[in-house]
C-alpha positions in Angstrom: 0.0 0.0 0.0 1.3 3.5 -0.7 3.0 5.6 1.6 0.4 8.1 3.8 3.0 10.8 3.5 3.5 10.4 0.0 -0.2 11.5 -0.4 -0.1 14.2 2.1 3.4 15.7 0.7 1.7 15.9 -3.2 -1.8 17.5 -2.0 -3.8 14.3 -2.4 -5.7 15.3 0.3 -7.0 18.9 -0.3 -10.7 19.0 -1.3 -12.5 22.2 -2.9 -14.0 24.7 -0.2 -17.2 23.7 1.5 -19.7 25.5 -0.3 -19.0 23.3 -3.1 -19.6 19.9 -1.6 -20.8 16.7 -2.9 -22.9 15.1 0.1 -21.7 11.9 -1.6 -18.4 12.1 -1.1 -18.9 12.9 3.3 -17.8 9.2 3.7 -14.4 9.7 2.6 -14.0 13.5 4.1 -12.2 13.4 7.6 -12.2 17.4 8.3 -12.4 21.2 7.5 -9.6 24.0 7.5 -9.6 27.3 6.0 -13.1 26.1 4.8 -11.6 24.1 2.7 -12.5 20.0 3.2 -9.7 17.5 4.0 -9.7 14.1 2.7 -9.2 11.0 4.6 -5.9 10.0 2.9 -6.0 6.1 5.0 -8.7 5.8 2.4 -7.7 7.4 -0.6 -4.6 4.9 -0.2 -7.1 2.0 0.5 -9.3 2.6 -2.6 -6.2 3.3 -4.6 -5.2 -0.1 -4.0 -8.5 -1.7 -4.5 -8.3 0.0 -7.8 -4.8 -1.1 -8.6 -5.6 -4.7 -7.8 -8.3 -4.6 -10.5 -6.9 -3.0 -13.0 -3.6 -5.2 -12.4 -6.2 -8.1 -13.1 -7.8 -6.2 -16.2 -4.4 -6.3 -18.0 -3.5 -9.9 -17.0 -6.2 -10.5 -19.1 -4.9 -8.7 -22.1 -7.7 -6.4 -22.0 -7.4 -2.4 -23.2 -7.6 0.2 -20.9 -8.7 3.6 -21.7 -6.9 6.1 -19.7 -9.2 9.6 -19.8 -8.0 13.1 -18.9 -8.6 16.4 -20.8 -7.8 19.1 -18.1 -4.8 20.8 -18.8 -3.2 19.6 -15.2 -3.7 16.0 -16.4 -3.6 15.8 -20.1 0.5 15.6 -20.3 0.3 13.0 -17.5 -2.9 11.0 -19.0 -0.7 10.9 -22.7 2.7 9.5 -20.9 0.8 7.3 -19.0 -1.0 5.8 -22.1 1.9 6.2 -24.4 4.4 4.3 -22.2 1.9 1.3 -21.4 1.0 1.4 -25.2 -2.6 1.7 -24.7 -5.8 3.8 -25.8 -6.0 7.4 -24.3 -8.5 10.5 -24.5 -6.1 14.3 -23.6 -7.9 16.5 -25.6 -11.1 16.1 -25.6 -13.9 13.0 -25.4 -15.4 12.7 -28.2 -19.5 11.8 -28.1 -19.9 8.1 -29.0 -16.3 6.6 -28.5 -17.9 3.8 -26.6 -21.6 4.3 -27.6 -20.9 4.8 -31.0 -17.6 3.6 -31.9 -18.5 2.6 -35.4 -19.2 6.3 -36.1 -16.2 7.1 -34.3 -14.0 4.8 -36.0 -14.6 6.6 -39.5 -12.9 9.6 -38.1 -9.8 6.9 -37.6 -10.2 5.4 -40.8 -9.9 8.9 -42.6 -7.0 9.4 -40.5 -5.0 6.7 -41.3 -5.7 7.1 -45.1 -4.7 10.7 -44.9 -1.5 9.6 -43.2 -0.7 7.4 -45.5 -1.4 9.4 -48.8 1.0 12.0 -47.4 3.4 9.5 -46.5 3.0 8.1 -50.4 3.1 11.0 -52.0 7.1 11.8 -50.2 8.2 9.1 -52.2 5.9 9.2 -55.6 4.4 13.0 -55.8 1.2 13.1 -57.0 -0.4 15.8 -54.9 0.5 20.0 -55.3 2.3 21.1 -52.0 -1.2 23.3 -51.6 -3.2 19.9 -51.1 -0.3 17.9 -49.0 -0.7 20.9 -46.5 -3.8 20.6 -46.6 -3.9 16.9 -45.9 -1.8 17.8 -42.9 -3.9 20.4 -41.6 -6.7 17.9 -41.3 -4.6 14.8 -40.2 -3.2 17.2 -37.1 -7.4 17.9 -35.9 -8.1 14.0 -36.2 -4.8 13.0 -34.6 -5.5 15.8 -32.1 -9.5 14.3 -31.6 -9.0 10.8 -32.2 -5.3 9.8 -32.6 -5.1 8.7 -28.7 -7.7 5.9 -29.9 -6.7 5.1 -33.0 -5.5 1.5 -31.1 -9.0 1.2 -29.2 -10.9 -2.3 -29.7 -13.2 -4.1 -27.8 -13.5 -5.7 -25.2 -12.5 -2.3 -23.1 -11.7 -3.7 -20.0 -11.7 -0.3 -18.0 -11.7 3.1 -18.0 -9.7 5.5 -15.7 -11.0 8.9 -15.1 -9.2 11.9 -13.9 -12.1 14.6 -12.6 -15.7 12.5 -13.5 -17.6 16.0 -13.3 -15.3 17.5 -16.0 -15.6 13.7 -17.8 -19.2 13.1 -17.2 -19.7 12.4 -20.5 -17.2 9.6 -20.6 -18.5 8.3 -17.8 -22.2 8.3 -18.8 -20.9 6.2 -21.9 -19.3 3.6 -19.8 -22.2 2.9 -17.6 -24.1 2.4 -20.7 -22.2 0.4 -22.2 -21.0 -1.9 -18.9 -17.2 -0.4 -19.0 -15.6 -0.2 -15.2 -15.3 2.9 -14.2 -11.8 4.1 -11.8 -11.7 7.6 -11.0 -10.3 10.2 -9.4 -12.9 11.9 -7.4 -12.7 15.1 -5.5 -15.0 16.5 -3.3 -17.6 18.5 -5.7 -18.1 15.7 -7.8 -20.4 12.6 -7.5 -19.4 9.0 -7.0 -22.0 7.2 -7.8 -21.7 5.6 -10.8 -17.7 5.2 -10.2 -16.9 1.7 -9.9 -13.8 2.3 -8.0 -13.5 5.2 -6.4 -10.4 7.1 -5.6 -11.1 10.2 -3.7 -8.2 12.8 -4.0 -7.5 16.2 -5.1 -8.0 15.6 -9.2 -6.8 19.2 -9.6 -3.3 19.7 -8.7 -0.5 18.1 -11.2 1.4 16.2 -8.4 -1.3 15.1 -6.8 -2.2 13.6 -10.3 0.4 12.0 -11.4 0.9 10.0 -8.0 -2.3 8.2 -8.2 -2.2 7.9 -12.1 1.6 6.7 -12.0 0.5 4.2 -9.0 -2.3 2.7 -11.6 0.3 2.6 -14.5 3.1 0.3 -12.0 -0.1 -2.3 -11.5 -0.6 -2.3 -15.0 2.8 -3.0 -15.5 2.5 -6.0 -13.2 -0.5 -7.3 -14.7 0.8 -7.1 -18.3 3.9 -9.1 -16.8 1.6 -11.5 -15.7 0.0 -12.2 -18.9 3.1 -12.5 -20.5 4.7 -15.2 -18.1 1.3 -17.0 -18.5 1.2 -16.5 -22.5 4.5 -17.8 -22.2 3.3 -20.6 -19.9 0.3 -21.9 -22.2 2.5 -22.1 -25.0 5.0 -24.8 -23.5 2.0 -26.7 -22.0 0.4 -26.6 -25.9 3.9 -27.8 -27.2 4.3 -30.5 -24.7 0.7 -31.4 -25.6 1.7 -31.2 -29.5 5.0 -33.6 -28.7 2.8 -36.0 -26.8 0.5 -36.4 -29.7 3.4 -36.7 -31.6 4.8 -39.5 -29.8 1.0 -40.9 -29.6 0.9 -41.1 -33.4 4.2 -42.5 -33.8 3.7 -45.3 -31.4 0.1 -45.9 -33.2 1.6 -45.8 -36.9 4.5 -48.3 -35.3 1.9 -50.6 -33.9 0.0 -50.8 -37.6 3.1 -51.9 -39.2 3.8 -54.5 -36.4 -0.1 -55.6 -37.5 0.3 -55.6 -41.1 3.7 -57.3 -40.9 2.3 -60.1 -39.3 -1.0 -59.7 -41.1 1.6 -60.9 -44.3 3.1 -63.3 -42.8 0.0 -64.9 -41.9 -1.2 -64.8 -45.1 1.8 -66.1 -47.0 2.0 -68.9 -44.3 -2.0 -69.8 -45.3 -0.6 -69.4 -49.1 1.8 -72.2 -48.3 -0.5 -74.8 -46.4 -2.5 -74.5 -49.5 0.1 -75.4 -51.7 1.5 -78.3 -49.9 -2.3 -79.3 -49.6 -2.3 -79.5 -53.6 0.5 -81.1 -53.9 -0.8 -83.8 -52.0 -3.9 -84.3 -53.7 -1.8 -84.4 -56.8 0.3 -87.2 -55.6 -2.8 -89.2 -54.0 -4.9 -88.8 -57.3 -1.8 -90.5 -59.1 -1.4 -92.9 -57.1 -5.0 -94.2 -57.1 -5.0 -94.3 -61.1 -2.1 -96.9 -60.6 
């Protein structure tokens, strides 16, 4: 579990000031100063690691993740978090339908990628003027910039992780629809809910942020480990099983021959008998005429 005074030293624990309350989120508020409400850091560290266990889980299981943050304090963190674990991400803005209405969505990502690739063509083999490549690139950089965090994304979406749910309620909204686990940072204006897995901190202040966000990534790490060692682990159980077969067949194919060598011999011996047999009628049938 994470160090109390690691939370306390980045800010985890400052709330907004009281007028701006979610009654919600009382249960995890411990006290006021300078009307401003204190969080109970024992259990933003306790939910934290709730969290981190499932999430740890979600990428054993070779499932995406979809880390979401467009604030300015936590879109740089929300992109290196994403980037570095090489999944789907959302720092600009969410666009309507990503998880609803990802077909839609996804044509936006299909024009991208064309564009991309037209530009990268026409480098080598020219066939555009200069006045349309910049204009190709003028419309590649809005995509990238709306949907180039996601151009990875496919189903099944094991999780999403939220960084402020009241400025991502959108996002949010989608997930429930659509059955997606929710972990989020939640602060003290916002509303729980419909958060799986709560994490109640200060979602405004950078370090604060990137604490909690990096704590998520390491579990990820560690879950992604996992599925590798047991990825690795299936496939030398599935090549044992392939060389026991192997050995299964050879042993069977060995045991036919055995069978249809003595299957010949059997019938070569019966061949024989029969023409000893004749050869005795013969000499009986020439004696009798004498």
């Amino acid at each position: 579990m994470i160090d109390f005074r690691k939370l306390v030293e980045a800010g985890v624990h400052f709330g907004h000031q009281r007028s701006r309350k979610c009654p919600k989120m009382d249960p995890y508020v411990w006290g006021i100063k300078n009307d401003t409400l204190l969080i109970d850091v024992s259990k933003t560290a306790h939910c934290l690691e709730k969290a981190a266990t499932f999430l740890e889980d979600v990428a054993a299981q070779g499932k995406a993740i979809l880390w979401v943050g467009t604030k300015k304090s936590a879109q740089d963190i929300v992109f290196s978090a994403a980037a570095g674990l090489k999944m789907p991400y959302v720092s600009h803005r969410w666009i309507g339908g990503t998880l609803s209405n990802f077909g839609q969505v996804k044509k936006s990502i299909t024009k991208m990628l064309h564009l991309e690739d037209v530009v990268t063509k026409s480098e080598l083999h020219p066939h555009y003027t200069k006045k349309e490549i910049n204009l190709f690139q003028k419309k590649i950089a809005r995509l990238q910039k709306n949907v180039g965090g996601i151009r990875g994304l496919s189903w099944p979406i094991g999780a999403l992780v939220l960084v402020d749910v009241t400025k991502e309620r959108s996002a949010l909204k989608e997930a429930v629809a659509m059955g997606v686990p929710v972990v989020a940072l939640v602060d003290t204006n916002s509303d729980p809910s419909l958060v799986d897995y709560v994490i109640p901190a200060n979602d405004d202040a950078p370090r604060s942020i990137k604490l909690l966000i990096n704590y998520l990534v390491e579990a990820v790490v560690r879950g992604k480990g996992r599925a590798g060692v047991e990825k690795a682990a299936a496939a030398q159980a599935q090549e044992v099983e392939r060389a026991s077969l192997r050995e299964d067949v050879l042993a069977l194919a060995q045991e036919e021959d055995t069978d249809a060598e003595g299957a010949g011999k059997s019938k070569t011996a019966r061949k024989e008998e029969k023409v000893k047999e004749a050869v005795k009628r013969s000499k009986k049938d020439i004696f009798d005429k004498r």
